[in-house]
N, CA, C and O atoms as CSV, one atom per row, in Angstrom:
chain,resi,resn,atom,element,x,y,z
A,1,UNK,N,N,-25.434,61.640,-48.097
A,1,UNK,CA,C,-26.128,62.335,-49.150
A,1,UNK,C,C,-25.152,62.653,-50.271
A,1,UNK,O,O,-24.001,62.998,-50.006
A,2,UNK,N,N,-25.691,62.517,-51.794
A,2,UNK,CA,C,-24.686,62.879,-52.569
A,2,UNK,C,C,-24.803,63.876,-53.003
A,2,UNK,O,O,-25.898,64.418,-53.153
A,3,UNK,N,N,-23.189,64.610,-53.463
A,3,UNK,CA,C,-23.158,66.062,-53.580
A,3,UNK,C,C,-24.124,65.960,-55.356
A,3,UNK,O,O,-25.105,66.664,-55.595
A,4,UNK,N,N,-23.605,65.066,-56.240
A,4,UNK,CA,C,-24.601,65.838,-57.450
A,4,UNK,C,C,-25.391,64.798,-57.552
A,4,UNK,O,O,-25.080,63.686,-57.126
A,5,UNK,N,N,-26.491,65.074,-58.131
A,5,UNK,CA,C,-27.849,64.229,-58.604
A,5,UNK,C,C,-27.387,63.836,-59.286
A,5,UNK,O,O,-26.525,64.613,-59.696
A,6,UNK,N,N,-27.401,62.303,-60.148
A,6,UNK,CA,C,-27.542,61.699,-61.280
A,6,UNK,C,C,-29.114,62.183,-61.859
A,6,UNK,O,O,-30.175,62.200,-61.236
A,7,UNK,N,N,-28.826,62.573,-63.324
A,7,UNK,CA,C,-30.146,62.843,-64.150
A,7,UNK,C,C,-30.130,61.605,-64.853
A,7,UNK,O,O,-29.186,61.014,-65.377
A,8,UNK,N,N,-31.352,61.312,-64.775
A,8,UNK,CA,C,-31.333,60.140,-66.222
A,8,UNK,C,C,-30.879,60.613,-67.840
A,8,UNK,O,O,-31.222,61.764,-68.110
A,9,UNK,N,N,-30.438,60.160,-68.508
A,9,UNK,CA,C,-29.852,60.523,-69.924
A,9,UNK,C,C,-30.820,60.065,-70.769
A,9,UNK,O,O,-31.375,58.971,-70.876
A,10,UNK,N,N,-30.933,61.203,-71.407
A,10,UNK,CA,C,-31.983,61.710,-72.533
A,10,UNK,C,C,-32.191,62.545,-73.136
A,10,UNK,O,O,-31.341,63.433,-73.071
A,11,UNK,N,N,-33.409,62.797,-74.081
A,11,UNK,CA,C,-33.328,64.374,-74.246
A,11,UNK,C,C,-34.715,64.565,-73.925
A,11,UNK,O,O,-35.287,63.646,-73.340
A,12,UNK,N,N,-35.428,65.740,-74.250
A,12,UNK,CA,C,-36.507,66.374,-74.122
A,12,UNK,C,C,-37.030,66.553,-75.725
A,12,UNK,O,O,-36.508,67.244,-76.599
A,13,UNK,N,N,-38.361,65.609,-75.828
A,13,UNK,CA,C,-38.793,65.737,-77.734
A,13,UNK,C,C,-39.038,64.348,-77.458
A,13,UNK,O,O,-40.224,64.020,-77.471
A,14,UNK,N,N,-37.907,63.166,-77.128
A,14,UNK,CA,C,-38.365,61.933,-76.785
A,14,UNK,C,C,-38.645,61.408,-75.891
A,14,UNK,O,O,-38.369,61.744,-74.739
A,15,UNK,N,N,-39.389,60.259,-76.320
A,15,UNK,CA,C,-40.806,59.736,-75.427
A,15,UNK,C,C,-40.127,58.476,-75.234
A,15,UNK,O,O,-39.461,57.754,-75.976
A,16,UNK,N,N,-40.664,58.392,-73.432
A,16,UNK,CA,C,-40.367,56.925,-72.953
A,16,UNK,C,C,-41.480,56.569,-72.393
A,16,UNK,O,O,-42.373,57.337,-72.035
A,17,UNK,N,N,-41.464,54.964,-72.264
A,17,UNK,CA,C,-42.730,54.081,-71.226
A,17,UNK,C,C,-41.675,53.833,-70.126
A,17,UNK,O,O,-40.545,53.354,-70.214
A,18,UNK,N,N,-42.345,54.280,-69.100
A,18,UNK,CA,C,-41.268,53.965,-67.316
A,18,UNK,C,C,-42.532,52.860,-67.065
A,18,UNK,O,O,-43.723,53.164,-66.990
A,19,UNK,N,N,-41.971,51.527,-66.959
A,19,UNK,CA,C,-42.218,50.063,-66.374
A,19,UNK,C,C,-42.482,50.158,-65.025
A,19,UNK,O,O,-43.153,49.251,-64.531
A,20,UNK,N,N,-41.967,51.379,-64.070
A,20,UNK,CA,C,-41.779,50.991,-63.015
A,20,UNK,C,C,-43.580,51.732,-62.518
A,20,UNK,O,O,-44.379,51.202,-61.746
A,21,UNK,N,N,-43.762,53.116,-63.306
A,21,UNK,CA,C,-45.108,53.497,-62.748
A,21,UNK,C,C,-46.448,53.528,-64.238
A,21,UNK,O,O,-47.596,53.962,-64.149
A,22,UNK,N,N,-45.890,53.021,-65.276
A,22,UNK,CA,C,-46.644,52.785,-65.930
A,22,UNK,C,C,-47.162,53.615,-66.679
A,22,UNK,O,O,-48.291,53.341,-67.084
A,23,UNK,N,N,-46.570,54.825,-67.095
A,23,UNK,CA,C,-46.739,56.063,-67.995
A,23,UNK,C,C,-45.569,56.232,-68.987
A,23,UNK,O,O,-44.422,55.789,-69.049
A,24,UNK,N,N,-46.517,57.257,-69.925
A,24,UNK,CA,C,-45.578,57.528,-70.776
A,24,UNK,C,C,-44.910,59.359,-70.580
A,24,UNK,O,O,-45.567,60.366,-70.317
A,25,UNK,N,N,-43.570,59.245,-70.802
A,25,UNK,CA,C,-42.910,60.610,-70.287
A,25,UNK,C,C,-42.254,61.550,-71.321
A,25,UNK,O,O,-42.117,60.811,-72.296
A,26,UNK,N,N,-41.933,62.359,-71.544
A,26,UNK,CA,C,-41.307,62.923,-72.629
A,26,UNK,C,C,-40.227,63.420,-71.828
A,26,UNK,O,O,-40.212,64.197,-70.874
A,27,UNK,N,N,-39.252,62.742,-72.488
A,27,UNK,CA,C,-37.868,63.058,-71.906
A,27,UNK,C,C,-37.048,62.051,-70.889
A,27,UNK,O,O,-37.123,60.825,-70.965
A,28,UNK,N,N,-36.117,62.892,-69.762
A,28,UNK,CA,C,-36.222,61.822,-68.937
A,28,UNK,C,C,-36.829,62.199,-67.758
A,28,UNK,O,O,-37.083,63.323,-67.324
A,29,UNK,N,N,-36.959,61.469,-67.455
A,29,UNK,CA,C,-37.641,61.384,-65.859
A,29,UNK,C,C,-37.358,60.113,-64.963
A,29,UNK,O,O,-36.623,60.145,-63.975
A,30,UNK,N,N,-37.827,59.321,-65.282
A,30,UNK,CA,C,-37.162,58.191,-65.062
A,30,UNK,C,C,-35.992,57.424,-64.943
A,30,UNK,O,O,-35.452,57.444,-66.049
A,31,UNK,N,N,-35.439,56.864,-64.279
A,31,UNK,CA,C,-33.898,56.585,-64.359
A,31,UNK,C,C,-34.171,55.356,-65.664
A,31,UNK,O,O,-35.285,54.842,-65.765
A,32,UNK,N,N,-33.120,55.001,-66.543
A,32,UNK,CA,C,-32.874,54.630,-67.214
A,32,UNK,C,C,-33.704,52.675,-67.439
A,32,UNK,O,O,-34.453,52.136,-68.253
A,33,UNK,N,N,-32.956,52.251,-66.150
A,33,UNK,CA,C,-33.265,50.990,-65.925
A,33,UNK,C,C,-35.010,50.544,-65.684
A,33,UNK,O,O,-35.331,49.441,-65.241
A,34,UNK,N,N,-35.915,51.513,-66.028
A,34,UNK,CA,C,-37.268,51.353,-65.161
A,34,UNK,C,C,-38.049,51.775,-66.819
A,34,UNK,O,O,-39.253,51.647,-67.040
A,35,UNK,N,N,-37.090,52.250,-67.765
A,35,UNK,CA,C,-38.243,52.769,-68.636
A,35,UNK,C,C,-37.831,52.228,-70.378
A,35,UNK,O,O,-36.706,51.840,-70.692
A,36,UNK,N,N,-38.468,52.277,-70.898
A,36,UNK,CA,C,-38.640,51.612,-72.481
A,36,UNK,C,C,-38.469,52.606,-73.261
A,36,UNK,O,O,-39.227,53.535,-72.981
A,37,UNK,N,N,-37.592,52.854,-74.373
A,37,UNK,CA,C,-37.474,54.084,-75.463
A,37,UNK,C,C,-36.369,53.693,-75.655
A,37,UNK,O,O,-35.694,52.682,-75.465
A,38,UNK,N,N,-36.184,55.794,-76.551
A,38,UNK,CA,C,-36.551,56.547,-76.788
A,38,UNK,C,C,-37.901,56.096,-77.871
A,38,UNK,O,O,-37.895,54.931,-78.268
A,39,UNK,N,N,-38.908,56.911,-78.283
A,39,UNK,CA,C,-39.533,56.557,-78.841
A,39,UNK,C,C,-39.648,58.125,-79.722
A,39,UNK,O,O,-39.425,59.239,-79.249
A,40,UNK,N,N,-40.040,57.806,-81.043
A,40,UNK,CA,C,-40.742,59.072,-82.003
A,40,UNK,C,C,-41.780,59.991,-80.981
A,40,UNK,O,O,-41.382,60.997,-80.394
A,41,UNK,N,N,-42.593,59.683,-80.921
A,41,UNK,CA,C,-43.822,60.263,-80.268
A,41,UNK,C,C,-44.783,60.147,-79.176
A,41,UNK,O,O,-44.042,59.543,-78.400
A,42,UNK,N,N,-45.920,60.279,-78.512
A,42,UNK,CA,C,-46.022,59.967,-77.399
A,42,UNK,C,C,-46.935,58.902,-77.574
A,42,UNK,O,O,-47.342,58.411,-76.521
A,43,UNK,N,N,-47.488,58.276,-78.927
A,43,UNK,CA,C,-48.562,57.155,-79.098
A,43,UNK,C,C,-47.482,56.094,-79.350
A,43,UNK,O,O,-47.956,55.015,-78.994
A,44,UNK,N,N,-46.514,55.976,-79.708
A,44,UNK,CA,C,-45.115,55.151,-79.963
A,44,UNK,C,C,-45.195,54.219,-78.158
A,44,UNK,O,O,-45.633,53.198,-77.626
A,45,UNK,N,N,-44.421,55.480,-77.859
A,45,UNK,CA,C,-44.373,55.116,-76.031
A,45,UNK,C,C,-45.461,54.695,-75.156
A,45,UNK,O,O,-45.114,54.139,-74.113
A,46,UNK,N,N,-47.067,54.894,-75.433
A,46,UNK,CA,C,-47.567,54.369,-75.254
A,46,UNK,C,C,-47.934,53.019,-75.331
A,46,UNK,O,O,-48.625,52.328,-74.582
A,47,UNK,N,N,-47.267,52.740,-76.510
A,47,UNK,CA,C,-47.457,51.252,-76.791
A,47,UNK,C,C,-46.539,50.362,-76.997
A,47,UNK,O,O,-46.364,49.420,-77.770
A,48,UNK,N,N,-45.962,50.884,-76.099
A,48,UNK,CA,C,-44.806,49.827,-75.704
A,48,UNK,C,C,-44.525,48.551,-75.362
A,48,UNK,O,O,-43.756,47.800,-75.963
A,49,UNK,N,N,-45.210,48.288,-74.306
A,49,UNK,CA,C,-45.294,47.153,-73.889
A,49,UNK,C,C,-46.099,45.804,-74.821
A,49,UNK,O,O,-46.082,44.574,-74.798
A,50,UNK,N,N,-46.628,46.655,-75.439
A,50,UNK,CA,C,-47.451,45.722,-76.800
A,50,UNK,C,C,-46.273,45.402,-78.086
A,50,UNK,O,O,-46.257,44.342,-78.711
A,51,UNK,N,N,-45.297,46.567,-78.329
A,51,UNK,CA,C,-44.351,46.307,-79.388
A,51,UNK,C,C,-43.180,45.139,-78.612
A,51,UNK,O,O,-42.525,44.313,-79.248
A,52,UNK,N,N,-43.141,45.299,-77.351
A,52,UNK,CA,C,-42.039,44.719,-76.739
A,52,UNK,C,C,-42.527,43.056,-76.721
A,52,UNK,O,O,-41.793,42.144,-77.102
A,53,UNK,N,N,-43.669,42.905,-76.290
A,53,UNK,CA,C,-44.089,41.607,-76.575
A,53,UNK,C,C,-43.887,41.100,-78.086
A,53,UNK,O,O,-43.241,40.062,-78.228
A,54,UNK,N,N,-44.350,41.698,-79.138
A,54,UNK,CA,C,-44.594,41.546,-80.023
A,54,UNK,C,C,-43.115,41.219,-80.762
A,54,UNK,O,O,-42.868,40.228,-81.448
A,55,UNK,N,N,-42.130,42.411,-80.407
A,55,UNK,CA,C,-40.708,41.352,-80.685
A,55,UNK,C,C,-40.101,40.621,-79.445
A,55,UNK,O,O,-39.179,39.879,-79.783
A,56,UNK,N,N,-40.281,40.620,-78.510
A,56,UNK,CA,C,-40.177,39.138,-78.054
A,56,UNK,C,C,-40.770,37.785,-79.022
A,56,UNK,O,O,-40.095,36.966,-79.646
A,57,UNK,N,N,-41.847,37.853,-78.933
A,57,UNK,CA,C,-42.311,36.859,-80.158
A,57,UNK,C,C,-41.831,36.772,-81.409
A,57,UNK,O,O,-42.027,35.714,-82.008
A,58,UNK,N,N,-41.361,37.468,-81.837
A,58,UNK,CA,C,-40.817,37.303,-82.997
A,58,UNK,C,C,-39.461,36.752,-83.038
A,58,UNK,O,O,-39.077,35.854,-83.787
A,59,UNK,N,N,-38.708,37.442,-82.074
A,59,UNK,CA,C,-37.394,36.694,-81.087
A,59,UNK,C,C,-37.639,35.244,-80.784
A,59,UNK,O,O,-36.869,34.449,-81.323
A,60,UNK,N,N,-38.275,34.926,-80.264
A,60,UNK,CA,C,-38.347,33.518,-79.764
A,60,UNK,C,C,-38.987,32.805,-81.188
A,60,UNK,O,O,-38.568,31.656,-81.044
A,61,UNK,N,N,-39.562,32.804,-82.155
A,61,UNK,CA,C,-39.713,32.029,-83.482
A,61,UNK,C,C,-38.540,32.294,-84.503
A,61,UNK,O,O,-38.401,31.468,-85.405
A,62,UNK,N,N,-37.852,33.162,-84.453
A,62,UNK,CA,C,-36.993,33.366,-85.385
A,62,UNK,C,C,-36.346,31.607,-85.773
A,62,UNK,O,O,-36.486,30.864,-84.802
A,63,UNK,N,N,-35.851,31.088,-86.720
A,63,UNK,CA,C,-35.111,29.888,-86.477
A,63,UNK,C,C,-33.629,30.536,-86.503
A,63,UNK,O,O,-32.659,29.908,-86.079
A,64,UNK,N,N,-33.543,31.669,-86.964
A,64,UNK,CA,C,-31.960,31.632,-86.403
A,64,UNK,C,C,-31.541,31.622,-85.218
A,64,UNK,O,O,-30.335,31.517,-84.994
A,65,UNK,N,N,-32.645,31.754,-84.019
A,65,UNK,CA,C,-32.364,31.897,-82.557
A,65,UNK,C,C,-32.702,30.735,-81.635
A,65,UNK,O,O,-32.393,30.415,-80.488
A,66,UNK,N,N,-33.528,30.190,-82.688
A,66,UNK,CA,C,-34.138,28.750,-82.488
A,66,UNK,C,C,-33.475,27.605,-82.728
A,66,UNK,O,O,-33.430,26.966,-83.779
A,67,UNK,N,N,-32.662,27.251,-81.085
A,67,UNK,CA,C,-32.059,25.362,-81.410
A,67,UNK,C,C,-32.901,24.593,-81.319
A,67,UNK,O,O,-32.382,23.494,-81.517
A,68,UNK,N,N,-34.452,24.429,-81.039
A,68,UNK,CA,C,-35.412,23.361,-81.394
A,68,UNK,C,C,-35.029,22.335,-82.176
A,68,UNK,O,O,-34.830,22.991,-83.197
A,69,UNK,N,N,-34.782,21.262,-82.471
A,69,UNK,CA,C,-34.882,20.401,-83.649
A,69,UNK,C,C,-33.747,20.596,-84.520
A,69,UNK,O,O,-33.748,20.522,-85.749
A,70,UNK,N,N,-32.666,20.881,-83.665
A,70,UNK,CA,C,-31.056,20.846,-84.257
A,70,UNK,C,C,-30.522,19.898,-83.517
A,70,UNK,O,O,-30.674,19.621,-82.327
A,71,UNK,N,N,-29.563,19.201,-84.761
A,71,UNK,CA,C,-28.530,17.962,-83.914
A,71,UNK,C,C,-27.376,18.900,-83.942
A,71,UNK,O,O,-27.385,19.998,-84.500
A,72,UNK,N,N,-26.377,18.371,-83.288
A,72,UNK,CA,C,-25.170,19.066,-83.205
A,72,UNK,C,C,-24.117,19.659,-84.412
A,72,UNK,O,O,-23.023,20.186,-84.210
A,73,UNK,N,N,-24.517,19.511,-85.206
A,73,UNK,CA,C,-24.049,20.199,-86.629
A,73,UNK,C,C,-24.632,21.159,-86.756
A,73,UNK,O,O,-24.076,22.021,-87.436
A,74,UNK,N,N,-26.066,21.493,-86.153
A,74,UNK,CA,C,-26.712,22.410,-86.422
A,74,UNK,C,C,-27.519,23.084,-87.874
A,74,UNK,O,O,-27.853,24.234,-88.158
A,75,UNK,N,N,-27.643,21.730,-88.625
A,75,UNK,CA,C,-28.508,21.743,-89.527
A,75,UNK,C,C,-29.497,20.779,-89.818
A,75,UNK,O,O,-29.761,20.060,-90.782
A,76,UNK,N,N,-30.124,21.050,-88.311
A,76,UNK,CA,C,-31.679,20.841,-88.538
A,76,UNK,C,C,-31.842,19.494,-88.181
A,76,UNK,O,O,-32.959,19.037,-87.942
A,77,UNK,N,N,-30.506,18.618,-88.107
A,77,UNK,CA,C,-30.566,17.070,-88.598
A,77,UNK,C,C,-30.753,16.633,-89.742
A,77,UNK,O,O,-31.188,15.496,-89.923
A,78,UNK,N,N,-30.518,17.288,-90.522
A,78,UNK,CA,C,-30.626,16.620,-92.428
A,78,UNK,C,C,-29.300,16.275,-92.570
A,78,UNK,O,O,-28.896,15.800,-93.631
């Protein structure tokens, strides 16, 4: 058994989405690795998983992140 608890690091005012049970929390509660934030507010953290997709997608079209249709010079093949 360990003598001190690890707290998750955070503060109290900000809002996280915990991945692991699917709510949104103010503060911490959650250990770090299981939850999405800090966020402004608690409709922010709610919609998390919708912003996180949403830059994923934007991540994966970017062409600066995009080697699709690059020759080894890396311009494009022109």
């Amino acid at each position: 058994m360990a003598l001190f608890k690890r707290r998750p690091a955070g503060k109290p005012g900000e809002w996280y989405y915990c991945i692991r049970h699917g709510t949104v929390e103010e503060g911490p509660e959650c250990r770090a690795a299981d939850r999405l934030g800090p966020y402004a507010t608690r409709e922010e953290a709610g919609h998390a998983m919708e912003t996180a997709r949403e830059r994923d997608e934007a991540w994966r079209t970017d062409p600066r992140w995009n080697d699709e249709g690059r020759d080894d010079k890396g311009d494009g093949g022109a």
